[in-house]
C-alpha positions in Angstrom: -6.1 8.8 23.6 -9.4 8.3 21.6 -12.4 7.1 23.4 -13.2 4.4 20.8 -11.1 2.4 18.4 -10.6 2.1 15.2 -9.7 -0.2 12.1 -8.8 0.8 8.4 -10.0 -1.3 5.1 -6.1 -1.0 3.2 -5.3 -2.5 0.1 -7.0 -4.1 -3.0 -10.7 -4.0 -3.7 -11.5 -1.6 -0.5 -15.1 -1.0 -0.9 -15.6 -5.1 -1.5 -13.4 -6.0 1.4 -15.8 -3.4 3.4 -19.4 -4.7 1.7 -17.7 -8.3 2.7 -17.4 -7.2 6.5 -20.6 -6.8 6.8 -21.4 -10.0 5.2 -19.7 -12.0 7.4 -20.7 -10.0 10.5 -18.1 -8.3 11.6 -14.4 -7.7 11.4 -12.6 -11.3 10.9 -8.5 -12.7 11.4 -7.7 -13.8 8.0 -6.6 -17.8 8.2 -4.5 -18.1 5.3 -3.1 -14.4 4.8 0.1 -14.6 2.5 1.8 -11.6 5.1 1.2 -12.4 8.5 1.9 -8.8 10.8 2.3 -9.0 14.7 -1.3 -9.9 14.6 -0.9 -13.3 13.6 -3.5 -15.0 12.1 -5.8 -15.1 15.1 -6.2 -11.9 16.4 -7.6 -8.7 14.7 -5.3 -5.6 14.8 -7.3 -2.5 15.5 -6.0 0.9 16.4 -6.5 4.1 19.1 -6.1 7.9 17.8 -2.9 9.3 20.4 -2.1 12.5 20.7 -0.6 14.4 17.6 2.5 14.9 19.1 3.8 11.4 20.3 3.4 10.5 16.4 6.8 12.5 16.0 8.0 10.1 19.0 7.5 6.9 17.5 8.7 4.6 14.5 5.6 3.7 13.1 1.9 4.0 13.9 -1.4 2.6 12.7 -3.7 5.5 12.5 -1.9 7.2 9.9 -1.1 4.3 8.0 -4.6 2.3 8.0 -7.4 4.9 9.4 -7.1 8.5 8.3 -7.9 9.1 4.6 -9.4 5.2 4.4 -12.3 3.3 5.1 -12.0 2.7 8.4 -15.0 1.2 11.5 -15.0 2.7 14.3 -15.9 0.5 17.6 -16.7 0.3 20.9 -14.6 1.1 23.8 -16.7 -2.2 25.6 -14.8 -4.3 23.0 -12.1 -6.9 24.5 -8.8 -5.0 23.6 -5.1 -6.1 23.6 -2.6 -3.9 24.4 0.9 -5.7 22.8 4.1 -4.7 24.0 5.7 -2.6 21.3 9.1 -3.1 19.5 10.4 0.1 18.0 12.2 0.0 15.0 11.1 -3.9 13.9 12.4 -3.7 10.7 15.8 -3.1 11.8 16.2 -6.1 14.2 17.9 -9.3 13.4 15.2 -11.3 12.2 16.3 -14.1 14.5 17.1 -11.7 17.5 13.5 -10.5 17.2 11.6 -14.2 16.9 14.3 -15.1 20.0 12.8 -12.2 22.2 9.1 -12.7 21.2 9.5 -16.2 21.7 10.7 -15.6 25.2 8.1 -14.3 26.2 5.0 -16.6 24.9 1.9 -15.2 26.7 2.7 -11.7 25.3 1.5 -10.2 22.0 3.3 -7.6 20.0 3.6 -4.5 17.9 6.0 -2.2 16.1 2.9 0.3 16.0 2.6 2.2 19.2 -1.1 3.1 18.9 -2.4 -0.5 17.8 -4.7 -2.5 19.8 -5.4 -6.0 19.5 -8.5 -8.0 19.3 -9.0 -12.1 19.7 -10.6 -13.2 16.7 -13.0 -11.2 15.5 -14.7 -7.9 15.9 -18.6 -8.2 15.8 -21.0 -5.7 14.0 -22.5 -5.4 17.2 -19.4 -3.5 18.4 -19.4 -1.1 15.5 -20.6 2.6 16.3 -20.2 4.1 12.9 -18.1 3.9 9.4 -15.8 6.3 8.3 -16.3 7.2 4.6 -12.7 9.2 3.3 -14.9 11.7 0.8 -12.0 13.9 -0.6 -10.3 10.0 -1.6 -13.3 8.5 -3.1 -12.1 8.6 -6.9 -8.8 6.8 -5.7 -11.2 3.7 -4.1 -12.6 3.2 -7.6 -11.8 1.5 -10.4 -14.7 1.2 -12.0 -16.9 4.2 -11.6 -20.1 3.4 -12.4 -19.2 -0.1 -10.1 -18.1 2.0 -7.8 -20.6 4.2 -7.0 -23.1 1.3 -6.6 -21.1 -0.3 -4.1 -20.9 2.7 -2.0 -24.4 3.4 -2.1 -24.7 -0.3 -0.8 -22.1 0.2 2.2 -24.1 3.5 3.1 -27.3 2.0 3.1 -26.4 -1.2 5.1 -24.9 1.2 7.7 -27.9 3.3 7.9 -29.9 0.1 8.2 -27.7 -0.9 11.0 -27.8 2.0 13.0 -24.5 3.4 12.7 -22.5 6.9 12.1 -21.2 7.9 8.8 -18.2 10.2 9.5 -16.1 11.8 6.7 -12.6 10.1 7.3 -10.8 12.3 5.3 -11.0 15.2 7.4 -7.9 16.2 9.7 -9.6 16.1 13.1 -12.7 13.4 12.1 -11.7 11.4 15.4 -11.7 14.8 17.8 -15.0 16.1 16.7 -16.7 12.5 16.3 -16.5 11.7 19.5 -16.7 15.1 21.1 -20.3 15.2 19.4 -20.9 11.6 20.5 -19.9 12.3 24.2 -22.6 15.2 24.0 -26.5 13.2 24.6 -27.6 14.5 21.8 -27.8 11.3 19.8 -26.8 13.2 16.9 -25.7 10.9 14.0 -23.2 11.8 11.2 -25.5 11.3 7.7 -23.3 12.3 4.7 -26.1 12.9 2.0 -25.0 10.2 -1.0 -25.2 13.5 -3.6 -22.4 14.7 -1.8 -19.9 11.8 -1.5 -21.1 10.8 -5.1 -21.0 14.5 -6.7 -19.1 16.0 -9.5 -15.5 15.8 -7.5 -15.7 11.9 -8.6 -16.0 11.9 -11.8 -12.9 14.8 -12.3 
């Protein structure tokens, strides 16, 4: 299990739903969300890296789906984490069987993702280590180029103004050696110079 957690930016305009996150301060529920996951609409869902093989064991996870090869923040072990009991297999329960049995048990939260991790509310900047930045998947996060170029130069430079990691979240092992080199005292911090996420390999 990973040492910190983490929490993907998935669907729509990705890099204005991240610039937003740090305009609000932090990592917010969404009141009002048209699809409402085991979350709800009052707790933030938010997700450990498990060892690669119990991926194979389970029915659905949220690393793969929301963190690797996305935007994702990565946060502090200190934060105030949920662990929900998971259901296996969700999607394949009578829908009324399944609010019966989660109804039954009223002080419980729950998942059908065996790695997620929930959080009350909101999660605060000030739990936020570092940002993971999926370079090889940069052209797919744009529609615009030119637009958005500009707004990753903004979400780099708010995160270098607010102290935290840039980590390259499209690499296969980005969790393993993030936090290997974050457990060493070396205070060394993941910088990915801007002329190489904005290069050439965007504009192809």
């Amino acid at each position: 299990m990973s040492k910190y957690y983490y929490h993907g930016v998935k669907r729509g305009d990705i890099l204005e739903k991240t610039l937003d996150i740090f305009q609000k301060g932090g990592i917010k529920c969404m009141p009002g969300a048209r699809k409402i996951g085991f979350n709800g609409l009052d707790h933030v869902s938010i997700c450990t890296k498990e060892p690669e093989e119990e991926y194979s064991r389970h029915s659905n996870n949220a690393f793969y789906k929301y963190v690797q090869d996305s935007i994702c923040f990565i946060i502090s072990d200190t934060v105030e984490a949920i662990k929900p009991e998971i259901i296996e297999n969700a999607d394949k329960w009578n829908r009324f069987e399944l609010f019966g049995y989660m109804n039954s048990k009223p002080n419980t939260r729950f998942s059908d993702m065996f790695d997620e991790w929930q959080v009350k509310d909101r999660v605060s900047l000030s739990d936020i280590v570092a940002i993971g930045i999926p370079m090889q998947q940069l052209a797919e996060l744009m529609e615009d180029i030119q637009e958005g170029q500009e707004k990753i130069k903004k979400i780099i430079e708010i995160a270098l103004a607010l102290g935290l990691d840039i980590v390259d979240s499209s690499l296969p092992n980005f969790v393993e050696e993030y936090e290997k080199e974050k457990s060493k005292n070396f205070n060394k911090v993941y910088q990915i110079q801007l002329e190489k996420i904005l290069g050439s390999e965007v504009h192809e």
